[in-house]
C-alpha positions in Angstrom: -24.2 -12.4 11.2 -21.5 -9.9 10.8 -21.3 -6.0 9.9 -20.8 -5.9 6.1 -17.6 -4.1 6.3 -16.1 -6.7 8.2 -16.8 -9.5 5.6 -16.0 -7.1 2.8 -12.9 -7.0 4.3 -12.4 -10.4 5.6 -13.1 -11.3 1.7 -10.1 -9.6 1.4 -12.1 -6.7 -1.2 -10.6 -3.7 1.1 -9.6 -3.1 4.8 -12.5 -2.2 7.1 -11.9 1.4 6.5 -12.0 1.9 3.3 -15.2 -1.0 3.2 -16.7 1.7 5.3 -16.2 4.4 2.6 -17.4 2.5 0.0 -20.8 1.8 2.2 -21.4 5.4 2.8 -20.9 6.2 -1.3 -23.3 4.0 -2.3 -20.8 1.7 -4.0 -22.2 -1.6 -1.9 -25.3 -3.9 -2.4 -26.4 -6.5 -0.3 -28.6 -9.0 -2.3 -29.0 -6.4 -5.1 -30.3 -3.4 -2.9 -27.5 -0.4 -1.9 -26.2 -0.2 1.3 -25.7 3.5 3.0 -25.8 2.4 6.7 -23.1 0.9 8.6 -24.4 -0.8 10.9 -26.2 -3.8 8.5 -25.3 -6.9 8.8 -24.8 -10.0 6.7 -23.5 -13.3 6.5 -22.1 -15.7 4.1 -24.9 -16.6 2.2 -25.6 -13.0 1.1 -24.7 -11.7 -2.0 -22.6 -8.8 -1.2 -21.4 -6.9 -4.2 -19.1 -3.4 -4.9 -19.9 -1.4 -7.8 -21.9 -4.4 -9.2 -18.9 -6.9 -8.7 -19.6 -9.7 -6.4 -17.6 -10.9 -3.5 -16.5 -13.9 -2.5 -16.1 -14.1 1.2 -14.8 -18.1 0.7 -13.1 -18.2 -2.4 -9.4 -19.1 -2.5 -6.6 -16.6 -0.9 -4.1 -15.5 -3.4 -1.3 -12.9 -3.1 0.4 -10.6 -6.0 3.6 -8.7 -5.8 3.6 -5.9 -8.7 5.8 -3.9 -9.8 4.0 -0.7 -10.1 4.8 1.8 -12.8 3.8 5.5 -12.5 0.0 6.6 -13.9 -1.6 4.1 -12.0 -4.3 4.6 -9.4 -3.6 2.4 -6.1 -7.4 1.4 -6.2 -9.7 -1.2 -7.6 -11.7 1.3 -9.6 -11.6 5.2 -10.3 -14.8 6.9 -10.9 -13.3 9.3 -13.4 -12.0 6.2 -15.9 -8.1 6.5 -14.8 -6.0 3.2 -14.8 -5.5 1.3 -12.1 -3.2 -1.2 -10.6 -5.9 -4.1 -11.0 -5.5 -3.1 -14.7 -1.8 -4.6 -14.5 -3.3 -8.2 -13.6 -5.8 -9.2 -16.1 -5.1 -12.6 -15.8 -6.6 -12.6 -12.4 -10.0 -13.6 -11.9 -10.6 -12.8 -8.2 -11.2 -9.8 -6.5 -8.2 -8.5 -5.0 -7.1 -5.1 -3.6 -3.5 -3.6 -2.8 -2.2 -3.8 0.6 -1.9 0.4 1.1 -1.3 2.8 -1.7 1.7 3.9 -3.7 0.8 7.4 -5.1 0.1 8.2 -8.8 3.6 9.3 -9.4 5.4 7.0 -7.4 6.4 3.7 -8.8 7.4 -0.1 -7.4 6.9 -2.7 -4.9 3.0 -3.2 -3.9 1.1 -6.2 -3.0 -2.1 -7.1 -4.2 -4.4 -9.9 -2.1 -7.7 -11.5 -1.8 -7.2 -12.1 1.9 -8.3 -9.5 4.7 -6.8 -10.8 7.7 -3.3 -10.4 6.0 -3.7 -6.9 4.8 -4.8 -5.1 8.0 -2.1 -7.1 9.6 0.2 -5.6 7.4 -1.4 -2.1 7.3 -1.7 -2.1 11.5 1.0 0.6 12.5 2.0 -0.9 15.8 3.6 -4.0 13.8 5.9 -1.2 12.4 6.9 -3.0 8.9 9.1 -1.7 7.0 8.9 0.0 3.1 12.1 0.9 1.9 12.1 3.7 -1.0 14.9 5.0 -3.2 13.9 8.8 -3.4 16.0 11.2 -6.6 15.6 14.3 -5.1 17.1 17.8 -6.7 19.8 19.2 -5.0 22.5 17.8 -2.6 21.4 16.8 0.7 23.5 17.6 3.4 24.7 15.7 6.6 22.7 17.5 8.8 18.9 17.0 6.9 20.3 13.2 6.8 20.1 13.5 11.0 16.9 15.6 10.2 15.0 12.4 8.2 17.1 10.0 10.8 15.8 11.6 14.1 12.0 12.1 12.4 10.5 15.5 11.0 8.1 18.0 12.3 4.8 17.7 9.7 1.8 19.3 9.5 0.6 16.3 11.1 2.8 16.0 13.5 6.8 14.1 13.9 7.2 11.1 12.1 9.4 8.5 13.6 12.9 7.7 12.7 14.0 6.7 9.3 17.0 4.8 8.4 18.6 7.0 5.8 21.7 7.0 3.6 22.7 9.0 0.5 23.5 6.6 -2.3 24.8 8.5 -5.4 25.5 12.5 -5.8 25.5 13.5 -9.7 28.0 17.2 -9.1 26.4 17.9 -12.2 22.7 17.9 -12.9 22.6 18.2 -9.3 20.4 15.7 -7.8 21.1 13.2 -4.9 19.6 9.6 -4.6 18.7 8.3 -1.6 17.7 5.2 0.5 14.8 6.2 3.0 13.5 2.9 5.2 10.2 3.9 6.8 7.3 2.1 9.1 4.6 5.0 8.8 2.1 4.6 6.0 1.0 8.7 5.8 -0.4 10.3 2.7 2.9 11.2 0.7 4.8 10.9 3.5 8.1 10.6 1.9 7.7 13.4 -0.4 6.8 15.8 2.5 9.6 14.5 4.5 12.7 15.8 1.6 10.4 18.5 1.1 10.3 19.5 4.8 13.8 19.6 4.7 14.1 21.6 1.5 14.3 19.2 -1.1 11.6 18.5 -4.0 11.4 14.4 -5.1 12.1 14.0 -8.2 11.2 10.1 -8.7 10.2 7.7 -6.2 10.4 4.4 -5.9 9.4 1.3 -3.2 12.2 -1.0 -3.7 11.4 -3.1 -0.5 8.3 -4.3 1.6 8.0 -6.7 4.6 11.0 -8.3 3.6 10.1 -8.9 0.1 11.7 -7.4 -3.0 11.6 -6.0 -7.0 14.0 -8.8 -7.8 12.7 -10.8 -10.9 9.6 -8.3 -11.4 10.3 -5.8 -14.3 8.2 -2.9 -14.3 4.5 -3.4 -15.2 4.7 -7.4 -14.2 3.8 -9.2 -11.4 4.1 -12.3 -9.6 2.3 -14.4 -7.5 3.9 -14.7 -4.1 5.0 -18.3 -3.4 4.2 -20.1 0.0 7.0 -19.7 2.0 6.5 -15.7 1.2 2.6 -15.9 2.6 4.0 -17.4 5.5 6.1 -15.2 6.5 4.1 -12.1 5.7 1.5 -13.7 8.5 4.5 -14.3 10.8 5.7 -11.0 11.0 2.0 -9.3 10.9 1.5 -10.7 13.8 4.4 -9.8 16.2 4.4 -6.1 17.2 7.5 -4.1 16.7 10.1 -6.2 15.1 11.7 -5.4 12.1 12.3 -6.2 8.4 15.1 -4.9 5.7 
């Protein structure tokens, strides 16, 4: 017997966290009755279910690398009817659930998986992966906020670590500088606040780059399905702390 947010997430439906969540919203059944509590436990035989969609904590492990437009909800399902990134895979009959969150207006890389072990691997800051973003931002940004972004910034909560950083493109005349920005942190907006911290607003956004794996291939709004050689090295580097991937 194991806590039902552990095999929610060992199914691979969401990490432990957000399993959690959905337990203390009501959104989880165990053999047809809700489950408020976390502390219940389950095991394999039980039918556990979110929002009235069963899980299966056996079924076959896949993985999905999208290429995430903007207007879509990082999430599984939105209570107020708004798109979301599952919406992108029809095709795809198991439950799966992105590893982290792109925001609403950001667009690009994100991976989609049944598996559990993988994604908190992947989302565990002391493995420090990398997501690399190209960021349009308005205005030209100087040398010094390049050291700013490089050396880490001072947010409301609290300095993020160094970013590799370098300005890609300057258009003189609308204005606007492009930039590469390679971070390990995985904080709410994190890029946006970090140009905005140092006085520039994001224009667009976009994750071009993820544990090693790229867009190449994937227009916007497809996907693919990862191939083996790519699963194995995602649960290579998830599990050796601090190394680093461009």
């Amino acid at each position: 017997m194991e806590r039902i947010q552990k095999l929610i997430s060992r199914a691979g439906a969401a990490s432990r966290r957000e399993a959690e969540r959905m337990i203390l919203a009501g959104r989880v059944t165990l053999n047809g009755v809700a489950v408020t509590e976390l502390g219940v436990q389950a095991d394999a035989a039980d039918e556990i279910a979110i929002d009235g969609v069963a899980i299966n904590i056996n079924q076959a492990k896949r993985y999905f690398l999208l290429n995430k437009p903007k207007g879509y909800l990082s999430t599984v399902k939105d209570d107020r009817g708004r798109k979301t990134v599952v919406d992108l895979l029809p095709e795809v009959t198991e439950y799966i659930y992105p590893i982290g969150r792109l925001d609403y207006d950001t667009e690009g890389l994100l991976l989609l998986t049944n598996d559990g072990d993988l994604m908190n691997g992947l989302l565990h800051p002391r493995y420090e992966i990398n997501k690399i973003y190209l960021a349009k931002v308005y205005g030209k940004v100087q040398p010094d906020q390049l050291k700013v972004l490089r050396s880490g910034v001072n947010l409301e909560d609290g300095l993020t670590a160094p970013a590799a950083v370098r300005l890609m493109d300057y258009n003189e005349q609308a204005d606007w500088s492009k930039v590469k920005i390679t971070i390990h942190e995985g904080r709410n907006r994190q890029v946006r606040r970090m140009f905005a911290a140092v006085g520039h607003e994001v224009m667009a956004l976009k994750r071009i780059g993820f544990a090693g794996l790229t867009l190449t291939g994937v227009p916007r709004g497809n996907y693919r399905e990862l191939t083996v050689d790519e699963v194995a090295k995602l649960k290579e580097i998830a599990g050796k702390p601090g190394k680093q991937y461009e």
